[in-house]
mmCIF file of the C-alpha atoms, coordinates in Angstrom:
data_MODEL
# 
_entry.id   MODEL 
# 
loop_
_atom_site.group_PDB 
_atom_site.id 
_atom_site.type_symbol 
_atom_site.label_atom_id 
_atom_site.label_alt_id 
_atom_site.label_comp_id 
_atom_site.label_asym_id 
_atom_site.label_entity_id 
_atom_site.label_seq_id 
_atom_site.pdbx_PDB_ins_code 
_atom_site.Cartn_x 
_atom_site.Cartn_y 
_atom_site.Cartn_z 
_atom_site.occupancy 
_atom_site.B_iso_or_equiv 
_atom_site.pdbx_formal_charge 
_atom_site.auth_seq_id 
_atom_site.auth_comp_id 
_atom_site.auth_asym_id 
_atom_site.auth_atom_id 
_atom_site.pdbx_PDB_model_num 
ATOM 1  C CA . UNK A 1 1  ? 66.650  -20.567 -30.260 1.00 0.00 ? 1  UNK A CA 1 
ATOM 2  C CA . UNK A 1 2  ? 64.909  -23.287 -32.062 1.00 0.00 ? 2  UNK A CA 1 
ATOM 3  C CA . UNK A 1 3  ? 61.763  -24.124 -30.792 1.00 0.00 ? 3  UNK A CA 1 
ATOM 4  C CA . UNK A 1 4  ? 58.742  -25.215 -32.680 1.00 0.00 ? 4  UNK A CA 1 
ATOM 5  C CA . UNK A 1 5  ? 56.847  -22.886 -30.322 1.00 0.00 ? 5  UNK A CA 1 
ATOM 6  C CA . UNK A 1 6  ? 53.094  -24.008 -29.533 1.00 0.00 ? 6  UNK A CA 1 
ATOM 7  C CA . UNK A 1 7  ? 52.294  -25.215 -32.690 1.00 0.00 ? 7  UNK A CA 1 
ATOM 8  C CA . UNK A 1 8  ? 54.738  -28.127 -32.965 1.00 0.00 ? 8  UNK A CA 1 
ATOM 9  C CA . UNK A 1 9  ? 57.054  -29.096 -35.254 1.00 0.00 ? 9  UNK A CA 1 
ATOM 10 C CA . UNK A 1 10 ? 55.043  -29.518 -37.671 1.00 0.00 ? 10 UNK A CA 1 
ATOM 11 C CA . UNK A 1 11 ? 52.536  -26.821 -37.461 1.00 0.00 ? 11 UNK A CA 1 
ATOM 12 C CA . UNK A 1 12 ? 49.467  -28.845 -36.297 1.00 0.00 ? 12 UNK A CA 1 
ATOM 13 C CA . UNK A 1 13 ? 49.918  -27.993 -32.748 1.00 0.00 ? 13 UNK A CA 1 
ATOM 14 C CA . UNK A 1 14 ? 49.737  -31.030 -30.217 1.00 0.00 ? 14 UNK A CA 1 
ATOM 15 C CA . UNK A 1 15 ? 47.222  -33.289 -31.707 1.00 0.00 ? 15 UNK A CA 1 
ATOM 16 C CA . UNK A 1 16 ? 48.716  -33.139 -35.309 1.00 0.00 ? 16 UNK A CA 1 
ATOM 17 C CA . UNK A 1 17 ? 46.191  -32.981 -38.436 1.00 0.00 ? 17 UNK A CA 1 
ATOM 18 C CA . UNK A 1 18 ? 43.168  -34.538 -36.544 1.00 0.00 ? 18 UNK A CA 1 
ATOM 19 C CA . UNK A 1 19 ? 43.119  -31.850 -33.500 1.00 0.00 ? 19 UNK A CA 1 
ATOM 20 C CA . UNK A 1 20 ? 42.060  -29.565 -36.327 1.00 0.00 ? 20 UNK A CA 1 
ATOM 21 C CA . UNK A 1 21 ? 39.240  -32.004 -37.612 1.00 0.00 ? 21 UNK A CA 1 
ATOM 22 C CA . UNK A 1 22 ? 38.128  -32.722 -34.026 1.00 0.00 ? 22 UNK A CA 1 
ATOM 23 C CA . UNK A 1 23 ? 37.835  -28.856 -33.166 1.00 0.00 ? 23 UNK A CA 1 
ATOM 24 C CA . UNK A 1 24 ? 35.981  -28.270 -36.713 1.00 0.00 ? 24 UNK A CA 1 
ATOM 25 C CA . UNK A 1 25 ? 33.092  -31.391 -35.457 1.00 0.00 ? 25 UNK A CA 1 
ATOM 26 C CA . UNK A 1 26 ? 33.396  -30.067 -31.562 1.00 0.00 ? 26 UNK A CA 1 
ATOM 27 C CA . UNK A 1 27 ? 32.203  -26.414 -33.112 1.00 0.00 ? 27 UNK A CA 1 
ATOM 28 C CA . UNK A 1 28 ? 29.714  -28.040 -36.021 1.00 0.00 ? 28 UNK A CA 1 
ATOM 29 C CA . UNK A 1 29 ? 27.835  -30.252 -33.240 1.00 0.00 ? 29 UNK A CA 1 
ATOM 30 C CA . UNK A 1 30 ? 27.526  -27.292 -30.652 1.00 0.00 ? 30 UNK A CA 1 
ATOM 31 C CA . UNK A 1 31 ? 26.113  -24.781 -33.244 1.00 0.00 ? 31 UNK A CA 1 
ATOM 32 C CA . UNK A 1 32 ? 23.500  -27.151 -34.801 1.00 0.00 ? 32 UNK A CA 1 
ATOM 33 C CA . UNK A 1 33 ? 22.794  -27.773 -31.022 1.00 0.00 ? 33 UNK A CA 1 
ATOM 34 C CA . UNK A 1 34 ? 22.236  -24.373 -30.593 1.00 0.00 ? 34 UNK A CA 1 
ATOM 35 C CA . UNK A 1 35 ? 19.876  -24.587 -33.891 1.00 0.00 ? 35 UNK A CA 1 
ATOM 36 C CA . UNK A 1 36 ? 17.900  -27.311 -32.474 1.00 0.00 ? 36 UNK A CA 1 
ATOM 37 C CA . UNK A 1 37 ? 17.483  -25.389 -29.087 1.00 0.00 ? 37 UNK A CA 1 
ATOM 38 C CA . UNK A 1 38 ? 16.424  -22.298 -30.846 1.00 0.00 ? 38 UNK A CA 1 
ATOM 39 C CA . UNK A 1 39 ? 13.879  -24.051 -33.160 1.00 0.00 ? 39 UNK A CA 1 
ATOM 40 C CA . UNK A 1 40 ? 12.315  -26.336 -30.309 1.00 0.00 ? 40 UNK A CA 1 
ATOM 41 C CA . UNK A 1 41 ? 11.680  -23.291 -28.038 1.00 0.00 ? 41 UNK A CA 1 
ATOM 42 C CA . UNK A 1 42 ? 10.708  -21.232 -30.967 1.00 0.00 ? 42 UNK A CA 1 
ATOM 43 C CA . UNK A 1 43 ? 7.928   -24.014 -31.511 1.00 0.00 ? 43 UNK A CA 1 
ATOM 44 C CA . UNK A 1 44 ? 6.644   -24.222 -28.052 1.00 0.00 ? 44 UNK A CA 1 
ATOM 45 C CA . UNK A 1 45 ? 6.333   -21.292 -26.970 1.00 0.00 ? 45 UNK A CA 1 
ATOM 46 C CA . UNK A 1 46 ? 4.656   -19.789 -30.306 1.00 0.00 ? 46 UNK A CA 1 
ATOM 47 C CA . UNK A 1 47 ? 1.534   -23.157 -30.434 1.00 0.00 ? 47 UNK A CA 1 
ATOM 48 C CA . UNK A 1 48 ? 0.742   -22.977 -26.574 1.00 0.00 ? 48 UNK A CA 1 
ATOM 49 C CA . UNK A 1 49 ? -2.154  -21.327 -26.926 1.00 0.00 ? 49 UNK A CA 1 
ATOM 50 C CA . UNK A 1 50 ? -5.250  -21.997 -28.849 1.00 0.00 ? 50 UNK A CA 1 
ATOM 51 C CA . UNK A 1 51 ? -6.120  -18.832 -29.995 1.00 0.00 ? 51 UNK A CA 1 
ATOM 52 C CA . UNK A 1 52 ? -2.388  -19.475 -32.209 1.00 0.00 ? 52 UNK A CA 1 
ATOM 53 C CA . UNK A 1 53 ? -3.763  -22.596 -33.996 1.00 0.00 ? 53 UNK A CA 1 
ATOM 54 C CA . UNK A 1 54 ? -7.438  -20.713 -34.590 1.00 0.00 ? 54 UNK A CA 1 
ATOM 55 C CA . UNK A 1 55 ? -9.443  -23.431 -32.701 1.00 0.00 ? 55 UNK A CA 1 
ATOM 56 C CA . UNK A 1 56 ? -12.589 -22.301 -30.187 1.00 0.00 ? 56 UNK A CA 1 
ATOM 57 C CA . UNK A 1 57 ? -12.892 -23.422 -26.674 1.00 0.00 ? 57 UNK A CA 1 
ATOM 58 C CA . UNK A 1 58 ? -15.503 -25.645 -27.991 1.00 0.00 ? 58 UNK A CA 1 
ATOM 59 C CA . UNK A 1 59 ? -13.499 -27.453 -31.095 1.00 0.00 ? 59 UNK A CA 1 
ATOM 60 C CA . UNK A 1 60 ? -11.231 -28.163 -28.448 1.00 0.00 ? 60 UNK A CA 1 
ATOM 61 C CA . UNK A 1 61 ? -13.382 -29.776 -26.159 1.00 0.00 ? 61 UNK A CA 1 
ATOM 62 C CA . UNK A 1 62 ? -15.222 -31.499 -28.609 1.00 0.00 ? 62 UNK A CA 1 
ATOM 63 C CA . UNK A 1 63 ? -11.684 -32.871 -29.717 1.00 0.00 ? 63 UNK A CA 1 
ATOM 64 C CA . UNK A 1 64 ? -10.805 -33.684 -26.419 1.00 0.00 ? 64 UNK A CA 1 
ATOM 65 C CA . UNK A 1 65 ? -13.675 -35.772 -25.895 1.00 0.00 ? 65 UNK A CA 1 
ATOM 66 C CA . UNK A 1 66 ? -13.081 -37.868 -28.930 1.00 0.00 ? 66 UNK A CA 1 
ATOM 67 C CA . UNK A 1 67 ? -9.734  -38.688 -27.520 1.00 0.00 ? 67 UNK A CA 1 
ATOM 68 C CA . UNK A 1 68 ? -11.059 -40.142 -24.586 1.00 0.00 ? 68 UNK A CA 1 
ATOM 69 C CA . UNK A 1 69 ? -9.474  -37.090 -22.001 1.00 0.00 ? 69 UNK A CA 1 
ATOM 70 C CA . UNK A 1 70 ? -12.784 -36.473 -20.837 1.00 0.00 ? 70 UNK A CA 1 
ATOM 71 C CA . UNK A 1 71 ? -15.859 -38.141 -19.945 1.00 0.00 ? 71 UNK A CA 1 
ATOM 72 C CA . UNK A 1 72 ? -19.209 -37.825 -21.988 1.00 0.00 ? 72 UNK A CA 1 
ATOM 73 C CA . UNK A 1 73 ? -20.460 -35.746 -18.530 1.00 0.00 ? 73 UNK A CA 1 
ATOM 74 C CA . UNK A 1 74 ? -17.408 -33.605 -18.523 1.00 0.00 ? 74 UNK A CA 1 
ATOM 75 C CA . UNK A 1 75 ? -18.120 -32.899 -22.206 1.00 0.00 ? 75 UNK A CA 1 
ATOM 76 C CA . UNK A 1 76 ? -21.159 -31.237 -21.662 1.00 0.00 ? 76 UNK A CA 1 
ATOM 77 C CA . UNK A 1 77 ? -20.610 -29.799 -18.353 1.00 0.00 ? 77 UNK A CA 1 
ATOM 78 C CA . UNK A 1 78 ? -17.902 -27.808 -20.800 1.00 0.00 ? 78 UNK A CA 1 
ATOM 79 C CA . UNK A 1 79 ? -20.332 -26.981 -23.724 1.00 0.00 ? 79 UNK A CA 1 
ATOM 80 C CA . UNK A 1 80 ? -23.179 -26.120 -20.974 1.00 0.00 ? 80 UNK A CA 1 
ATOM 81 C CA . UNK A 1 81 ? -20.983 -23.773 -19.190 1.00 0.00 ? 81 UNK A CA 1 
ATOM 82 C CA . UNK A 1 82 ? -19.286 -22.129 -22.971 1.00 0.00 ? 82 UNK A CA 1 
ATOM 83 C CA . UNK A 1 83 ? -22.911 -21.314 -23.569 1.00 0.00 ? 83 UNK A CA 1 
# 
């Protein structure tokens, strides 16, 4: 019997030459996708917490208060009750 079989006649399979290029991207863009998912959860779940960056409660209020998240009241409500 002569058959190309599943590969075609020519050996590329149904797509010809580009099915193989498409497959390579398709695989390329899922692992670096994979990458990027492993690096962005790495990130946030190893800087959540303060005591990972090395700043006190009260370098972080102070800097929260010069961003405007707090009021100057809430500011020292915070440093009054750290002490």
């Amino acid at each position: 019997m002569m058959g190309g079989g599943m590969m075609g006649i020519h050996g590329f399979g149904g797509m010809g030459l580009f099915g193989g290029w498409i497959g390579l991207i398709l695989n390329l863009a899922i692992l670096v996708g994979v990458v990027v998912l492993i690096v962005w959860a790495v990130k946030r779940f190893t800087s959540g917490s303060a005591s990972a960056s090395g700043q006190t409660a009260r370098e972080i209020a102070q800097a929260r208060y010069a961003r405007g998240e707090i009021t100057r009241d809430q500011y020292q409500q915070l440093l009054q009750d750290l002490s």
